[in-house]
C-alpha positions as CSV (number, residue, x, y, z in Angstrom):
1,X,78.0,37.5,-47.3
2,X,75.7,40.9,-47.0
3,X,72.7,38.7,-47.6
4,X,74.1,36.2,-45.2
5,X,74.1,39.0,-42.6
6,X,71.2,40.7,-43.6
7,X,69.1,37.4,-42.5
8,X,70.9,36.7,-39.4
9,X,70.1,40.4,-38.0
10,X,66.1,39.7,-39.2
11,X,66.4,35.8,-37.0
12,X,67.3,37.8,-34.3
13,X,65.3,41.0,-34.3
14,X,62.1,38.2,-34.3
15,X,63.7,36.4,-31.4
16,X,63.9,39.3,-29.1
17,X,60.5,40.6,-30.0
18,X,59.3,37.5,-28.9
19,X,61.1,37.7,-25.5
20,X,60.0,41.0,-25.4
21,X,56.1,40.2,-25.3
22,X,56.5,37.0,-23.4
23,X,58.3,39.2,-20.4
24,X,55.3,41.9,-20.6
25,X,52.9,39.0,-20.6
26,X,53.9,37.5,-17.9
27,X,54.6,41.4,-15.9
28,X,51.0,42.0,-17.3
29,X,49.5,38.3,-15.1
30,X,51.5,39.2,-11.9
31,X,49.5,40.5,-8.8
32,X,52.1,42.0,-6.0
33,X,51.5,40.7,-2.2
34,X,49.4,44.2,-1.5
35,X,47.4,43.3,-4.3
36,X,46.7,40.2,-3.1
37,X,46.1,41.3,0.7
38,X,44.0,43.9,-0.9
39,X,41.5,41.3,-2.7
40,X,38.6,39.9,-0.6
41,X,36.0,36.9,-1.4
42,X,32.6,38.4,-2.2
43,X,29.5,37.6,0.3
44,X,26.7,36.3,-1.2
45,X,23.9,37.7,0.4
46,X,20.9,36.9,-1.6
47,X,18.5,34.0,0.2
48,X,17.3,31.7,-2.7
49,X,14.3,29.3,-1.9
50,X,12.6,27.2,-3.4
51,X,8.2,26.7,-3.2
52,X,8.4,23.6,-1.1
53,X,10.9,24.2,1.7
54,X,8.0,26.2,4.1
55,X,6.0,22.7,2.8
56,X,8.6,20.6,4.2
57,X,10.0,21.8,7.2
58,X,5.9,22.2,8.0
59,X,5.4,18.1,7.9
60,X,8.9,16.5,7.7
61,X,8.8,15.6,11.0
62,X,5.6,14.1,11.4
63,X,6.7,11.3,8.7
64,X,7.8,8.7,10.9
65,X,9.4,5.1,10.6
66,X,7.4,1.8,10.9
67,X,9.2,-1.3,11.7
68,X,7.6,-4.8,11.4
69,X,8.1,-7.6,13.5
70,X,7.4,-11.6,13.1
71,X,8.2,-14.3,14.3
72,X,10.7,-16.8,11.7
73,X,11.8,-20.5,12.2
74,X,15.1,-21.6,11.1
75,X,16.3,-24.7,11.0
76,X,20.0,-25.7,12.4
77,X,20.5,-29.3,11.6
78,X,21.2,-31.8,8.6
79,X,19.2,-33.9,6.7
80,X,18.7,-37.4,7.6
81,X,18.7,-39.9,4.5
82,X,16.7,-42.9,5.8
83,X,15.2,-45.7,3.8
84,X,14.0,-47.7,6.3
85,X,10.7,-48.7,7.7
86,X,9.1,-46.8,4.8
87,X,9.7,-43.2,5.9
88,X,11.9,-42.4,3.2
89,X,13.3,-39.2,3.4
90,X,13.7,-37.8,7.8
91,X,15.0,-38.6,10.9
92,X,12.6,-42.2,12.0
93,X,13.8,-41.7,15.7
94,X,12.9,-38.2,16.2
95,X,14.3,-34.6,15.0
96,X,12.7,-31.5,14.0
97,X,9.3,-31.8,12.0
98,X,10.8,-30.5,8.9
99,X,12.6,-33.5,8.2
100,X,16.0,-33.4,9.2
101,X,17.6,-34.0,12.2
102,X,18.6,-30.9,15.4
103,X,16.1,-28.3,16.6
104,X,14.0,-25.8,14.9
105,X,14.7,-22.5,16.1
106,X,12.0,-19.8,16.7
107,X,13.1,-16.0,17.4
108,X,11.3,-12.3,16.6
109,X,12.5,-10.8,13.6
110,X,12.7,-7.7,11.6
111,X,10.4,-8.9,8.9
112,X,10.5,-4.8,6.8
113,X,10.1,-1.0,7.6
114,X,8.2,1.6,6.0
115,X,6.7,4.9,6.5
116,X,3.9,6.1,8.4
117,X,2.3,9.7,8.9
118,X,1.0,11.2,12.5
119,X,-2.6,12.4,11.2
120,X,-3.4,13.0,14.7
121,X,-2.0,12.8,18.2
122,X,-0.7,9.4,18.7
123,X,-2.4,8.2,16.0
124,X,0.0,7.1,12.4
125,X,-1.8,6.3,9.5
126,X,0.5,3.7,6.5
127,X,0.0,1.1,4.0
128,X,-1.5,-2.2,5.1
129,X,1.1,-3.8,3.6
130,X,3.7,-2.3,6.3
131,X,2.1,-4.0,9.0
132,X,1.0,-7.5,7.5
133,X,1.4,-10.0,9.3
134,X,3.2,-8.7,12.0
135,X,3.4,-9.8,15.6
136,X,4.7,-6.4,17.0
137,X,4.8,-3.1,15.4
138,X,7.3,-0.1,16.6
139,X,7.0,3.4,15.6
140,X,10.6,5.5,14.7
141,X,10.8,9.0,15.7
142,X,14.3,9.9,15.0
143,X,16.2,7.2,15.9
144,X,13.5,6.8,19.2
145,X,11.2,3.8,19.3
146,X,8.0,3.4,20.5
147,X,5.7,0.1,20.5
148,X,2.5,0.7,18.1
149,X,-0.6,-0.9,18.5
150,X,-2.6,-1.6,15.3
151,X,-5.9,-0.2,15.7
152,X,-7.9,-0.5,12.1
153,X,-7.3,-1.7,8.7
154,X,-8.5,-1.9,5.0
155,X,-6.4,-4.4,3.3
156,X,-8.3,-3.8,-0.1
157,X,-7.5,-0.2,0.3
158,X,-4.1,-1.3,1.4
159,X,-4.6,1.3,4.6
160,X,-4.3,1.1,8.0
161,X,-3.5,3.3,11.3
162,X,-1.8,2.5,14.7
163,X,-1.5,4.1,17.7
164,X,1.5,5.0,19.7
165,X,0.8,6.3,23.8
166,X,2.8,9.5,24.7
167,X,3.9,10.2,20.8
168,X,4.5,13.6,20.6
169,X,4.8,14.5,17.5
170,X,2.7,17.2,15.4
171,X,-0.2,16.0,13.6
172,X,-0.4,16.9,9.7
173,X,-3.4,18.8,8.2
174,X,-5.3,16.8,5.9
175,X,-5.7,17.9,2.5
176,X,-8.6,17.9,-0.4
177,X,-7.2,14.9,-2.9
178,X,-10.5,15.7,-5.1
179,X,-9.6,18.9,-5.9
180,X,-5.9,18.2,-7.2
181,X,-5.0,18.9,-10.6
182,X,-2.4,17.1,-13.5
183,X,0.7,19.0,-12.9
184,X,0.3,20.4,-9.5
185,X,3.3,19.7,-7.3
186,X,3.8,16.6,-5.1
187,X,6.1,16.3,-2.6
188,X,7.0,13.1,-0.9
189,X,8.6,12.4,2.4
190,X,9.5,8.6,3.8
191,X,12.6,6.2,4.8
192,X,13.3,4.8,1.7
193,X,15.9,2.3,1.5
194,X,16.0,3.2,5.5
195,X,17.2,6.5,4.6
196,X,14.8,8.6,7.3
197,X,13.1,11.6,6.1
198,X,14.1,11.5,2.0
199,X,12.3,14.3,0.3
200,X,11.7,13.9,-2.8
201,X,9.5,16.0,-5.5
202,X,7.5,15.6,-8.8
203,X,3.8,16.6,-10.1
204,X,0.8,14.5,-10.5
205,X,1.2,12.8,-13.8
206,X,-2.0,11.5,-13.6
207,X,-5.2,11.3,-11.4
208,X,-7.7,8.1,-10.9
209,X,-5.3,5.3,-11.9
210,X,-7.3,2.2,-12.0
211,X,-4.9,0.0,-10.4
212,X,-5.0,-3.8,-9.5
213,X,-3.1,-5.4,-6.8
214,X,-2.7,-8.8,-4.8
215,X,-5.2,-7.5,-2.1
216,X,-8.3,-8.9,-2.2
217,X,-11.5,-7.6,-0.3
218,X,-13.0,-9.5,3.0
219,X,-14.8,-12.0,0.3
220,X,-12.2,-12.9,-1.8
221,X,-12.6,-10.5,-4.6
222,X,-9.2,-8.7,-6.0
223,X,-9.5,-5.0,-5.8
224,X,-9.3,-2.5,-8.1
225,X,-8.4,1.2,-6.3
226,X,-7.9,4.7,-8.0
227,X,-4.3,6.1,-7.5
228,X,-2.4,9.1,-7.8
229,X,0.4,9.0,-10.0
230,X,3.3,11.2,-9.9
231,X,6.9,11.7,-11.0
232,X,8.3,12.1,-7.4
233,X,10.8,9.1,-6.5
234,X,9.5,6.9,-4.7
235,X,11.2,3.6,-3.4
236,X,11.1,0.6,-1.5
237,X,11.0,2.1,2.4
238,X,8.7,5.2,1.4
239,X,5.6,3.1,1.1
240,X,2.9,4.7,4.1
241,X,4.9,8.2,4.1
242,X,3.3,11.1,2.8
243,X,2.5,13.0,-0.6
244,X,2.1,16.4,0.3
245,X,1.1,19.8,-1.5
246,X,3.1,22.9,-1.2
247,X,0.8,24.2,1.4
248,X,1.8,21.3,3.7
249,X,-1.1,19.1,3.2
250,X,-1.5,15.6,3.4
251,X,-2.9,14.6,0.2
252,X,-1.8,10.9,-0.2
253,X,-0.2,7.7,0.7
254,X,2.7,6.5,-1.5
255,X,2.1,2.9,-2.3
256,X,3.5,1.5,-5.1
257,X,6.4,2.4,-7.4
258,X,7.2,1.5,-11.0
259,X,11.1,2.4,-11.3
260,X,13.7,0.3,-12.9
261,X,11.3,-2.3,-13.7
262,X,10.6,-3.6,-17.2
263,X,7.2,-3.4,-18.2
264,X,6.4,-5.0,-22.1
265,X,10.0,-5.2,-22.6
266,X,10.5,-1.1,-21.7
267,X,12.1,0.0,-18.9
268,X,9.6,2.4,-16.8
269,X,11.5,5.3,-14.8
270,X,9.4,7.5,-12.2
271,X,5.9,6.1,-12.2
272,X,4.7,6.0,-8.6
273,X,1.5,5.8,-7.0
274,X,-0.1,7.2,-3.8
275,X,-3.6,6.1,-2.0
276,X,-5.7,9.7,-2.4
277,X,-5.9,10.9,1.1
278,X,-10.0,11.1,0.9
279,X,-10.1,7.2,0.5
280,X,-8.0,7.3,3.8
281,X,-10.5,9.9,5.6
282,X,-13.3,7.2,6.1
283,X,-10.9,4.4,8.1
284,X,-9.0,7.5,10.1
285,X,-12.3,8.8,11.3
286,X,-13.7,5.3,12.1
287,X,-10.2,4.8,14.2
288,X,-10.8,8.1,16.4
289,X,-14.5,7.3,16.8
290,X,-13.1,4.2,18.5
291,X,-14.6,2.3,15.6
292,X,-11.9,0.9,14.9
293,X,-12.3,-2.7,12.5
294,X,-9.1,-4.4,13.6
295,X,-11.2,-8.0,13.7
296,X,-10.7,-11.5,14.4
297,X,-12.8,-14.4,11.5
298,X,-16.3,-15.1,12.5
299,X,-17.2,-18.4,14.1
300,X,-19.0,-20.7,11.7
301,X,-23.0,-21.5,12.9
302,X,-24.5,-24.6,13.5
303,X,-26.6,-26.2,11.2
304,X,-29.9,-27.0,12.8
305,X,-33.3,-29.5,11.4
306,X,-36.8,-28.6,11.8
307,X,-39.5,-26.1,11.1
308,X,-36.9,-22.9,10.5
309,X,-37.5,-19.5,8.9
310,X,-36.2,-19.4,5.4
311,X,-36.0,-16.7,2.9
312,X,-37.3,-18.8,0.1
313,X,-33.7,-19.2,-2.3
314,X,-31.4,-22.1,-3.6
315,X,-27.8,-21.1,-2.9
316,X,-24.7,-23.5,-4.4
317,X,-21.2,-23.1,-3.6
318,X,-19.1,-20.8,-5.7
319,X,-16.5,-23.0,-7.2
320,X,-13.4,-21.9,-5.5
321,X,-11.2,-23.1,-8.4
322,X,-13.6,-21.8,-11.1
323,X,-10.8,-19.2,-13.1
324,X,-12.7,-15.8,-12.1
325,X,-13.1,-17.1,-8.3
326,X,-9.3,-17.8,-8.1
327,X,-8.2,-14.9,-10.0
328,X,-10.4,-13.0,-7.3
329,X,-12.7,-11.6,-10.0
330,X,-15.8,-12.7,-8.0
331,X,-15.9,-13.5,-4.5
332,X,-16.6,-16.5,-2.4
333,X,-19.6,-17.1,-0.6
334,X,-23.3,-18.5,-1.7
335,X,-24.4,-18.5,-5.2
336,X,-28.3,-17.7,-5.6
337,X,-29.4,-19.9,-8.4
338,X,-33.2,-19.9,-8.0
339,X,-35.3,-17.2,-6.0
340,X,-38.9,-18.2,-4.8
341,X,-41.8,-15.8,-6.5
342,X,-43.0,-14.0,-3.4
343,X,-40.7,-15.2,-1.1
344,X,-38.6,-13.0,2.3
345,X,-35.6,-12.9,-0.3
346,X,-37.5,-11.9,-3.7
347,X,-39.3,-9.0,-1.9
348,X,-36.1,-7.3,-0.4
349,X,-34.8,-7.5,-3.7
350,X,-32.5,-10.6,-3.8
351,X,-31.6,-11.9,-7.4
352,X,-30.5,-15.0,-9.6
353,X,-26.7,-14.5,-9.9
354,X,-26.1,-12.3,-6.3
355,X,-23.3,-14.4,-4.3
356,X,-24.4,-14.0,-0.6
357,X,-20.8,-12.9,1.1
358,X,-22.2,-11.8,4.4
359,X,-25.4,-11.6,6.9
360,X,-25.4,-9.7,9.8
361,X,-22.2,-8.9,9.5
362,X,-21.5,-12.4,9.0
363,X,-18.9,-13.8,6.8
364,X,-20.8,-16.5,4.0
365,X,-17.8,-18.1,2.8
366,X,-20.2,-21.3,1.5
367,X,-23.7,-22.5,1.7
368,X,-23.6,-24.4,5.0
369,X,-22.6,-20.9,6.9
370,X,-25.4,-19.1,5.1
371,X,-28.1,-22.1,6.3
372,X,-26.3,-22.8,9.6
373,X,-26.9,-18.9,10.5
374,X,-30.4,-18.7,9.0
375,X,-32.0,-21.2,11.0
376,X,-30.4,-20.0,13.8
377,X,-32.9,-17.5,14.0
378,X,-36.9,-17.3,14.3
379,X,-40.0,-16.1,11.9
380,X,-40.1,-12.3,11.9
381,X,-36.5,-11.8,12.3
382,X,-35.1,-8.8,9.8
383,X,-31.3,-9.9,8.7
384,X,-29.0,-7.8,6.7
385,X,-28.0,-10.0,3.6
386,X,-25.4,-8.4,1.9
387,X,-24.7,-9.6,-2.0
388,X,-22.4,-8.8,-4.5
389,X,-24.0,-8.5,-7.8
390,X,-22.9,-8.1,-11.6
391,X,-25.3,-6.4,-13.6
392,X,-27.2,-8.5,-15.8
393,X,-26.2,-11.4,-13.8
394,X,-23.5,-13.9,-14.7
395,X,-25.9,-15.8,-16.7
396,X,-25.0,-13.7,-19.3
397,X,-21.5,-13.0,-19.0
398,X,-19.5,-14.5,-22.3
399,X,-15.8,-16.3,-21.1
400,X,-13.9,-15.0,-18.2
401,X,-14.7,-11.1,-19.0
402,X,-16.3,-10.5,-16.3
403,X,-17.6,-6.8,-14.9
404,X,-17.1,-5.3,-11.8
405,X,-20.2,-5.4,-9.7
406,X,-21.0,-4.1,-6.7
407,X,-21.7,-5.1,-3.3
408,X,-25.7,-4.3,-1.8
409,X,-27.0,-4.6,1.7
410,X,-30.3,-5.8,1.7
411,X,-33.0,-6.5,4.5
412,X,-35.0,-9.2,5.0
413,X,-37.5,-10.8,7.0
414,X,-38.0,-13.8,7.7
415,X,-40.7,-15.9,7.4
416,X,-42.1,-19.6,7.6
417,X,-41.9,-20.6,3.8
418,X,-45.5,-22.3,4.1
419,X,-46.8,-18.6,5.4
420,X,-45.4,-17.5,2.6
421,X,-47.2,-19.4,-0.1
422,X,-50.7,-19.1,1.6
């Protein structure tokens, strides 16, 4: 019985020490309403920035919005299944020309949007592929729209600049692109996605980027241009905004981007590419010169008989459906295949295996153009001939690995080919 009590006593001697420090726990946790009154949130005041916000707030506003416009059919009608009078398939007894029968429908459209930067007042440089094709352009200056006018274009460079009256907007400084370095900073600033005035940054991964596109040059020939790469997102909307430095300075176009696309069966994350800002220089300055090469196809020439001026070659037709022509790894135009010793064309320097792409500024698409525009003119005329040329001539090239060449302007006079042999 004594041990019987003995045990109880301990059960309960543990019980209320337990209460005991569960009751000054909980007296310890309490705060008393003059406590609380007494307790006040503390202000931070430390200002924390980061290196690109003077960048930013220097140029955001001068990346504007660049909407596209063309003009789309569409079709409202049903197809007519005739087997009659040998049409087969379309309306016999009239309809729209695509067959079927009701009215095609023409109307404006929003064919994209991109990016642009003011590089000067009024005038927005972007990518070429922004404005392709378009039938009107607009500019977007938060959320105002102004009608563009397209003023100059590279397509092979995948440039061009408008020009918007009255824009008031601050120009941006143009930058040095030759003197950046792998790892400096790049900041980029568009409407991707429509999103106006995304920043985003990165560094240059990687400088001189061979790159090769759809674009082709004025003759045909696919281009190959040098990009910058860098880490800094950039998506569909930012292409024509700006790559910037952290001194504010333009110095690149955003053009292509690599994300979330599957490359050799591995999926490629934050690979973009901007147009170095020094390639843009040359077609900006040629814009505010009032040089600008916005220009329609040149008419083809006449051929002409009789005692003409020649410059003493045999041209054939580059096969358009040859591999390397197709594939734009050479360009169209006039294939020199013999050159006269002594001749106009063998003194300025003309060659077996230089395709003649342009006289006079001229496009040769084909030897009747290059003939027709010759004998157009008289004896002791000097024309600019300008070739493209791979070295050692493509004579001697094995399969379709083919070099890059070069294009060469080249004068020459011409001259009565009988003169010429005496």
């Amino acid at each position: 019985m004594k041990n019987i009590k003995k045990n109880l006593f301990g059960y309960v001697s543990i019980a209320l020490a337990l209460c005991m420090v569960i009751t000054a726990a909980f007296t310890a946790g309490t705060v008393s309403t003059a406590d609380a009154e007494s307790v006040k949130m503390t202000e931070n005041v430390t200002i924390v920035t980061s290196p690109f916000t003077a960048a930013v707030q220097k140029v955001h506003g001068s990346v504007v919005g660049v909407n596209n416009y063309a003009m789309q059919t569409t079709i409202n009608s049903y197809p007519y299944y005739g087997f009659g009078f040998g049409f087969g398939f379309g309306n016999p007894y009239g309809g729209n020309p695509y067959g079927g029968q009701g009215e095609a429908e023409t109307q404006e459209v929003l064919q994209g949007s991109g990016s642009g930067v003011v590089v000067a007042k009024g005038y927005v440089v972007t990518n070429y592929h922004v404005i392709e094709d378009s039938t009107r352009l607009e500019v977007v200056v938060e959320e105002q729209v102004y009608p563009a006018q397209l003023m100059g274009t590279d397509e092979a460079k995948d440039l061009a600049v408008v020009y918007v009256e009255g824009l008031e907007v601050e120009p941006v400084v143009l930058g040095d692109s030759d003197a950046l370095l792998i790892g400096d900073w790049a900041i980029c600033i568009g409407n991707p996605l429509g999103f106006a005035g995304t920043t985003t940054v990165g560094i240059i991964s990687a400088l001189n980027r061979e790159i090769s596109g759809n674009a082709t040059d004025a003759y045909g020939k696919r281009t190959t241009n040098t990009m910058i790469q860098t880490d800094a997102a950039i998506n569909s909307g930012n292409s024509g905004g700006g790559m910037v430095n952290v001194a504010g300075e333009l110095i690149g176009i955003p053009s292509l981007n690599y994300s979330n696309s599957s490359y050799s069966g591995a999926t490629i994350e934050g690979i973009g590419m901007a147009i170095p800002i020094n390639v843009a220089k040359p077609l900006i300055q040629d814009v505010l010169d009032g040089k600008g090469n916005v220009q329609s196809a040149p008419s083809n020439a006449s051929i002409t008989s009789g005692g003409k001026p020649r410059i003493g070659v045999t041209v054939t037709n580059m096969n358009t459906n040859h591999y390397a022509v197709a594939q734009g790894l050479l360009p169209t135009g006039a294939y020199i295949s013999e050159v006269e010793s002594g001749a106009p064309a063998d003194k300025a320097g003309i060659q077996v295996g230089d395709i003649v792409v342009e006289i006079d500024g001229k496009r040769i698409s084909n030897t009747s153009e290059m003939t027709g525009y010759l004998q157009s003119k008289q004896a002791g005329d000097v024309v600019t001939v300008k070739v493209y040329r791979v070295e050692g001539g493509l004579d001697n090239v094995q399969g379709n690995n083919i070099p890059d060449g070069e294009y060469i302007e080249l004068k020459v006079t011409l001259a009565m080919l009988d003169e010429v042999n005496q």
